[in-house]
C-alpha positions in Angstrom: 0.2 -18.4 -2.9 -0.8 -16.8 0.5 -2.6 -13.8 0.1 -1.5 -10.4 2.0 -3.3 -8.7 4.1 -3.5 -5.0 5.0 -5.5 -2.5 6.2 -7.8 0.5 4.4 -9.7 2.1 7.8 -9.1 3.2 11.3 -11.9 4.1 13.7 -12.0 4.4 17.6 -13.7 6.0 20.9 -12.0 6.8 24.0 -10.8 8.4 26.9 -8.9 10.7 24.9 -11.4 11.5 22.2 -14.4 10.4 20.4 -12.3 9.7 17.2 -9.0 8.8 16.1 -7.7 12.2 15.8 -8.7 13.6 18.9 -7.1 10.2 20.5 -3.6 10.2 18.1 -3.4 14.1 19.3 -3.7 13.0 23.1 -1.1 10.6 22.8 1.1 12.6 20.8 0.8 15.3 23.5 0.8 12.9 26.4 -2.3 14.6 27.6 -4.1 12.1 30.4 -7.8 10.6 29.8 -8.1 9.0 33.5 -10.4 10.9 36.0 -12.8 10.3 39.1 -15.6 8.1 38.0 -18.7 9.8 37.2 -20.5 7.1 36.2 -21.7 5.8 39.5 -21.0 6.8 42.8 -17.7 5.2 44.0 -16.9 7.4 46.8 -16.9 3.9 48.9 -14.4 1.7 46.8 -11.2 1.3 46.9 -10.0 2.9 43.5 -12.5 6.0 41.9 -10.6 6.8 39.0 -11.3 5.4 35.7 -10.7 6.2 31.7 -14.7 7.2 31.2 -15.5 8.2 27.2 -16.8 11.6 28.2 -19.2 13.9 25.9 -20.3 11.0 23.7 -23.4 11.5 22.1 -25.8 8.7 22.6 -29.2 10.6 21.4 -27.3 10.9 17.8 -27.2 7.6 17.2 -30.7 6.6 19.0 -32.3 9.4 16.4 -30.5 7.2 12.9 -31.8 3.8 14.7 -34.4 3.1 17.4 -33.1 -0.2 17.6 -30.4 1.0 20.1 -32.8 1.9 22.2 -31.7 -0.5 25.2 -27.9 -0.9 23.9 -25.1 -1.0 25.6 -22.6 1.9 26.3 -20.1 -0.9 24.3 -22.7 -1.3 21.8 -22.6 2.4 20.9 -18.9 2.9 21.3 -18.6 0.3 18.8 -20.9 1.6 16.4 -19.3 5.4 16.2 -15.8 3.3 16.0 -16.8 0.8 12.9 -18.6 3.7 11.3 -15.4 5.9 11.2 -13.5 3.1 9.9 -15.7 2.0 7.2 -16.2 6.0 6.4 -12.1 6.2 6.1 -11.8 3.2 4.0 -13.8 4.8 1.4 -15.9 1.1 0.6 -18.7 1.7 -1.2 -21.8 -0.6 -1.7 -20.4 -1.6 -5.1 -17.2 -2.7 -4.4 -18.1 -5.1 -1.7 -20.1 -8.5 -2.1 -21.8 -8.8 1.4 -21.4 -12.5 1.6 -17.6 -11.9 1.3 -17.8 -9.3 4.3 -17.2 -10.8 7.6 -16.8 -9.7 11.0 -14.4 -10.5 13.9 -15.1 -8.8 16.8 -14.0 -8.6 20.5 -16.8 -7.0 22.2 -17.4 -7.2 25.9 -19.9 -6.3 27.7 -21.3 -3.4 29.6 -22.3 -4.6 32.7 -26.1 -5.7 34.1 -28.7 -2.9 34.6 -27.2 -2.9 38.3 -30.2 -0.4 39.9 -33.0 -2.6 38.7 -30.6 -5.8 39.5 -30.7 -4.5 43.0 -33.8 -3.6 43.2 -34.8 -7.0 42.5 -32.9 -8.4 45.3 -34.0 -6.2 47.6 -37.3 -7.6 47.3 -36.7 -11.0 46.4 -35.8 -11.9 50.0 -37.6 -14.9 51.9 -39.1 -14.8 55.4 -35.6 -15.3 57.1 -34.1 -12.2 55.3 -31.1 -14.4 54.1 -32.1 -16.3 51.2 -33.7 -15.6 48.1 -37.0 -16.6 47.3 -37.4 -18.0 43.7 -40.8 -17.1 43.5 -40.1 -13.1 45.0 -37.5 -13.1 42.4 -39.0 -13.9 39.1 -42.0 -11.4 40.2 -39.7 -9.1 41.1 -37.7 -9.0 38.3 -40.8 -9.4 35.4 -41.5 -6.2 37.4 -38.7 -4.2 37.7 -36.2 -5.4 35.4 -36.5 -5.2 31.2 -35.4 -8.7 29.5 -34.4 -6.1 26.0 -31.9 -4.4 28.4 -30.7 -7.9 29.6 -30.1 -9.2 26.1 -28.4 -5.9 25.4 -26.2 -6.3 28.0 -24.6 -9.9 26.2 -21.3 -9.7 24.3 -22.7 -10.9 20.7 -25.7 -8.3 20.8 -22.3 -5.3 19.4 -22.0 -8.0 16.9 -25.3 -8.2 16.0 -25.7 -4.6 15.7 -22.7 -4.4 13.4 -23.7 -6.7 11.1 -27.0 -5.5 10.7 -25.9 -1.6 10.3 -22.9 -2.3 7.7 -24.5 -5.2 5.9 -22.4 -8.2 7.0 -23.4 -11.6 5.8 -19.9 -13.4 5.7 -18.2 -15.3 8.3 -19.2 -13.7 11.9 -17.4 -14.6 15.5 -16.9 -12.6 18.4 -14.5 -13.4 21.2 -13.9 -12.4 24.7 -10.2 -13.7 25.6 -10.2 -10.6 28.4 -7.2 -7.9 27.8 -6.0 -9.7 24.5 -9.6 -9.7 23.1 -9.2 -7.4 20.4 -6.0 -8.1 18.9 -7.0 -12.0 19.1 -9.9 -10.9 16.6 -7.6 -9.0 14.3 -5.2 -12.0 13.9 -8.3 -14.0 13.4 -9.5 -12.2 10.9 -5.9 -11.9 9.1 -5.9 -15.6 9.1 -9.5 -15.4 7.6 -8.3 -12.9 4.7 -4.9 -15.2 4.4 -7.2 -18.7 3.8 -9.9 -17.3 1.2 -12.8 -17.3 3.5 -13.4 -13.7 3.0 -11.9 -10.4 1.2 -13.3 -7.7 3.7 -13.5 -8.3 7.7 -14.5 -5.7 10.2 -12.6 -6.1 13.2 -12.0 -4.5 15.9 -13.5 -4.4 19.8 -15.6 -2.6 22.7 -15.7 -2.9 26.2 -16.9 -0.9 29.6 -16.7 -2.5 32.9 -16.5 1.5 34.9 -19.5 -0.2 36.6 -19.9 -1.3 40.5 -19.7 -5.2 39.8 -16.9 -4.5 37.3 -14.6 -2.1 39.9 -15.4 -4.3 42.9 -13.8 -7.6 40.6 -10.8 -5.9 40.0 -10.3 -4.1 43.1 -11.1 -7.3 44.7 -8.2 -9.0 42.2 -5.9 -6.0 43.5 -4.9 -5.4 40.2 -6.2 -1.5 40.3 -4.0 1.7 40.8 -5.2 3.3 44.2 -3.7 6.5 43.5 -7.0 8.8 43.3 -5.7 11.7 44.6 -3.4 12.5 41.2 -5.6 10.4 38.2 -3.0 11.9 35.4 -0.5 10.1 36.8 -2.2 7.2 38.4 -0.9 4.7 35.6 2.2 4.2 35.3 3.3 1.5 33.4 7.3 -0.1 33.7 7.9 2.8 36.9 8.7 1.5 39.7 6.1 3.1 41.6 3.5 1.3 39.6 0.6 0.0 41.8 -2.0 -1.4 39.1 -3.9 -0.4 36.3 -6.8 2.1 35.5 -9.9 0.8 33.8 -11.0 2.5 30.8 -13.9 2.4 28.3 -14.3 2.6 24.8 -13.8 1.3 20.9 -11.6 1.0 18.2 -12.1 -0.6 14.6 -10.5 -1.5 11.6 -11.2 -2.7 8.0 -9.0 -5.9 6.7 -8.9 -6.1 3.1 -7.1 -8.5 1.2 -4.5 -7.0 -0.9 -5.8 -7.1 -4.3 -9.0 -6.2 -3.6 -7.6 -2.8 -2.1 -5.6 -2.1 -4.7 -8.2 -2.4 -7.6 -10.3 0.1 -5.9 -7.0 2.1 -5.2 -7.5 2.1 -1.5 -4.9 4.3 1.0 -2.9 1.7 2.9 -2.2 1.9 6.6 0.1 -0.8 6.9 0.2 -4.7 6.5 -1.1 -7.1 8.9 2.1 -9.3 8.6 2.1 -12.0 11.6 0.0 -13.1 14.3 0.7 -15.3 17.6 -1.5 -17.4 20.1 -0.6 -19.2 22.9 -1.9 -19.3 26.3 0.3 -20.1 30.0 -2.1 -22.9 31.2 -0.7 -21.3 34.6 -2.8 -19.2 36.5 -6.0 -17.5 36.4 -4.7 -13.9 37.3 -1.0 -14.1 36.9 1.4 -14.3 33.8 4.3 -17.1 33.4 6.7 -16.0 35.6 9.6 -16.7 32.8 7.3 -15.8 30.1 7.5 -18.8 28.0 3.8 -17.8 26.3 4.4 -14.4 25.7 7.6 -15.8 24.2 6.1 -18.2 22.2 3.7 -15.8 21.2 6.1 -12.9 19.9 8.0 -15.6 18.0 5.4 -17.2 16.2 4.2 -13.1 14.8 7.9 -12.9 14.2 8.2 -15.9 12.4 5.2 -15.6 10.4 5.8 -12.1 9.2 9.4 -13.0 8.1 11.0 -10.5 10.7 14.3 -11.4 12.7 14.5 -8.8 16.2 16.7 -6.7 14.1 14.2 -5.3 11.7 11.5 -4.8 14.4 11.6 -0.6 15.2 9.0 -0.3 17.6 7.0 -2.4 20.3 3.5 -1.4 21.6 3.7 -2.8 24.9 0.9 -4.4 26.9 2.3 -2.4 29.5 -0.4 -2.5 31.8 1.2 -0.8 34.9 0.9 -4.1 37.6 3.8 -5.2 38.8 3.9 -8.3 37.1 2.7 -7.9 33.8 5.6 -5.2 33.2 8.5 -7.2 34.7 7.1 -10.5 32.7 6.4 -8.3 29.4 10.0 -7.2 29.5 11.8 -10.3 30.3 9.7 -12.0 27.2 10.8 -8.6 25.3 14.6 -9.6 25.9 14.5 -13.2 25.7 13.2 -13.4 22.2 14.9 -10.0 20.6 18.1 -10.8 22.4 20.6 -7.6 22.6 18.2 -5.8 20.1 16.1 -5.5 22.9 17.5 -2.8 24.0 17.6 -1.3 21.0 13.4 -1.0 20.5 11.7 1.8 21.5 8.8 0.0 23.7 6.0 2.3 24.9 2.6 2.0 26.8 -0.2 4.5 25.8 -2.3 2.8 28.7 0.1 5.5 30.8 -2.5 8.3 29.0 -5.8 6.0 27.9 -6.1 3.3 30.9 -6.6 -0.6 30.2 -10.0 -0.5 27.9 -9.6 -4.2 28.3 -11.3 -6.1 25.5 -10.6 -2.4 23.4 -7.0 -2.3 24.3 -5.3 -4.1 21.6 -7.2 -2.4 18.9 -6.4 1.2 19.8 -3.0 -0.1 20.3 -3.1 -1.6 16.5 -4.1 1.6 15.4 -1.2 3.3 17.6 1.2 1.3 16.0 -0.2 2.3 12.4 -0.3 6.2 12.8 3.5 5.4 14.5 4.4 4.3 11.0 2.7 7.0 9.0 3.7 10.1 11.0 7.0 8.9 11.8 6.3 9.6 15.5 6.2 7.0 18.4 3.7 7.7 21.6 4.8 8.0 25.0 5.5 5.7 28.3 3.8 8.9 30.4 4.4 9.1 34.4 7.6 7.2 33.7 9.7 8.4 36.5 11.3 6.2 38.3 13.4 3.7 36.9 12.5 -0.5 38.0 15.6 -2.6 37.7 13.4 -5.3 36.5 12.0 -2.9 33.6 15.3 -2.0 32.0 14.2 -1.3 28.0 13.9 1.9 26.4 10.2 3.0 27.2 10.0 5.9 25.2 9.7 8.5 28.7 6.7 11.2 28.9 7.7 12.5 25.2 7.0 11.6 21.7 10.1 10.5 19.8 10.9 11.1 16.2 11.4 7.7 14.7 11.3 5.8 11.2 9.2 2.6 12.0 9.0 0.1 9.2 7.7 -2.8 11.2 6.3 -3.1 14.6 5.0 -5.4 17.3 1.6 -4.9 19.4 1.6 -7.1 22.3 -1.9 -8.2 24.3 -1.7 -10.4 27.5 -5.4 -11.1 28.6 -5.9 -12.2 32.1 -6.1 -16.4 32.3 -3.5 -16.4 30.3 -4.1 -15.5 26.8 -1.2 -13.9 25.0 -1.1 -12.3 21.5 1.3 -11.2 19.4 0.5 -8.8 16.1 3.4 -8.0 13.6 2.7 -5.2 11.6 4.2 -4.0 8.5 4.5 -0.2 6.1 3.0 -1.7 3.1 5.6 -2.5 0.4 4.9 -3.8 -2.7 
């Protein structure tokens, strides 16, 4: 018999708030989390607006454990997330064996100390000014640069951090699939739950790229909005003014716990975890399908899996990342595999308030999708104005909408390709 999955906690950091009430109350309210970059100084570069996680308090968390000391901002966003969202599933010490605890993260990383990096080069020159000198480097940077803050700044180190604050000694993986990065650790984990390798799994991701390496990749990709003079409206996903996305920061977290073990302890049950497609284009590196086929594929497989036909499905989180070509793709895919019902869904984007928080995306997306079914209310497509002929669904414009949403879709499609597919369902016995 395969075993259900569902989920007992919710935690996240972003943009709009430092938990998820603050955040569910900026959606709700279409209130925008995108603003000039404060983190470093990007007067110079092509886009200098970003979703920052503003007011967040890193000194709190340093005080309960020195180990932090040279984290990552990722590292600490995912922290605050997980620890909401073990707090909210109400697990206790003595209703978890630790060795049937896992973790599946999708944490990214937080970018290199870039002033000491520099500083390094800057030195490291040899006699001719144009090439770097081996030796000049590795003096340089024993000197100048710290190899705890280099470690810090790897992808596994939020894992490691995890499993050592909340116990952890199950299966552990992390994964970095770009954009679709979180949701591909939630379907993993689902699948962990479904085959008996574990009861409990963290899941979940973090990511931060508002630094200069990480602005000056995408701006070089051309894949960022440019529109700094207005940031509250600078994303616009499925409009046909759209001109890129806007990077954000931040966290999200949830607790997967099979079934019965959530009911004997009486857990509170978000919703069911009920389907979950993979598939990747083997196109491009930057660029979706142009017909869609592995977002298709993707979207049917969840479909299939959580027993769903298009008809039953009332609400789709879109990837909806604001380029030009994700949101024509995403919609094609949309109609393709839910036929006329397509046009029946309600389909929004809340990277129109949050920004793309890339490997953090899907997550707070998941979670979107679970309050969506709770409160009866679906978020908003914000700075949706202008109507694309090639973006013809119902996008949910600039308002929440009153809905009853029994089962729902969250869509992630990472950049090389990867596309994911979550189907997600009110619990029902």
């Amino acid at each position: 018999m395969t075993r259900r999955v569902v989920i007992t906690g919710i935690g996240c950091v972003t943009p709009l708030g430092l938990s998820v009430r603050e955040t569910w109350s900026g959606l709700l309210t279409g209130r925008p989390g995108i603003g000039p970059i404060s983190l470093f100084d990007a007067s110079e570069f092509p886009t200098r607006i970003a979703g920052e996680v503003r007011d967040f308090d890193f000194e709190h968390w340093l005080k309960r454990d020195p180990a932090l000391k040279h984290a990552s901002r990722a590292t600490f966003f995912a922290i605050q997330a997980a620890t909401e969202a073990f707090k909210d599933s109400h697990l206790k010490p003595f209703n978890i064996d630790p060795e049937r605890f896992g973790i599946y993260f999708g944490a990214g990383d937080s970018g290199i100390d870039f002033g000491s990096f520099v500083e390094t080069l800057k030195t490291s020159f040899g006699t001719n000014g144009s090439v770097v000198d081996k030796g000049k480097y590795l003096e340089s940077s024993s000197r100048n640069m710290s190899a705890l803050k280099e470690l810090e700044s790897q992808p596994f180190m939020t894992v490691t951090h995890l499993t050592r604050r909340f116990d952890i000694r199950g299966p552990v993986s992390n994964c970095l699939t770009a954009c679709a990065a979180s949701s591909q650790a939630i379907g993993e984990a689902y699948e962990w739950i479904r085959h008996g390798e574990a009861e409990i799994v963290m899941s979940g991701g973090s990511h931060s790229m508002i630094y200069p390496l990480g602005v000056a990749g995408f701006s070089l990709l051309t894949v960022l909005s440019t529109q700094n003079d207005n940031p509250a409206k600078s994303s616009r996903p499925f409009d046909k003014k759209r001109d890129g996305f806007v990077l954000a920061e931040g966290a999200g977290a949830v607790i997967l716990e099979e079934l019965s073990h959530a009911l004997k302890r009486n857990a509170r049950i978000y919703g069911e975890v009920a389907g979950y497609g993979s598939t990747a284009d083997a196109y491009r590196l930057t660029d979706m399908d142009p017909e869609g086929k592995g977002a298709c594929r993707a979207i049917g497989i969840a479909l299939e899996k959580a027993g769903l036909r298009p008809e039953d499905v009332d609400y789709i989180n879109a990837h909806g990342t604001a380029t030009a070509v994700n949101d024509a793709v995403e919609t094609l895919a949309i109609k393709k595999v839910m036929n006329e019902y397509a046009y029946k869904i309600p389909v929004s984007s809340i990277k129109s308030m949050l920004g793309h928080m890339i490997a953090a995306a899907g997550v707070v997306e998941v979670i979107a999708c679970l309050l969506a079914m709770r409160d009866r209310l679906i978020p908003p497509t914000m700075n949706y104005e202008e109507p694309d002929p090639a973006c013809d669904l119902d996008y949910v414009p600039n308002q929440a909408r009153e809905a009853e949403v029994e089962a729902a879709l969250s869509n992630s499609f990472g950049f090389g390709g990867q596309n994911i597919c979550l189907a997600l369902k009110s619990y029902d016995e």
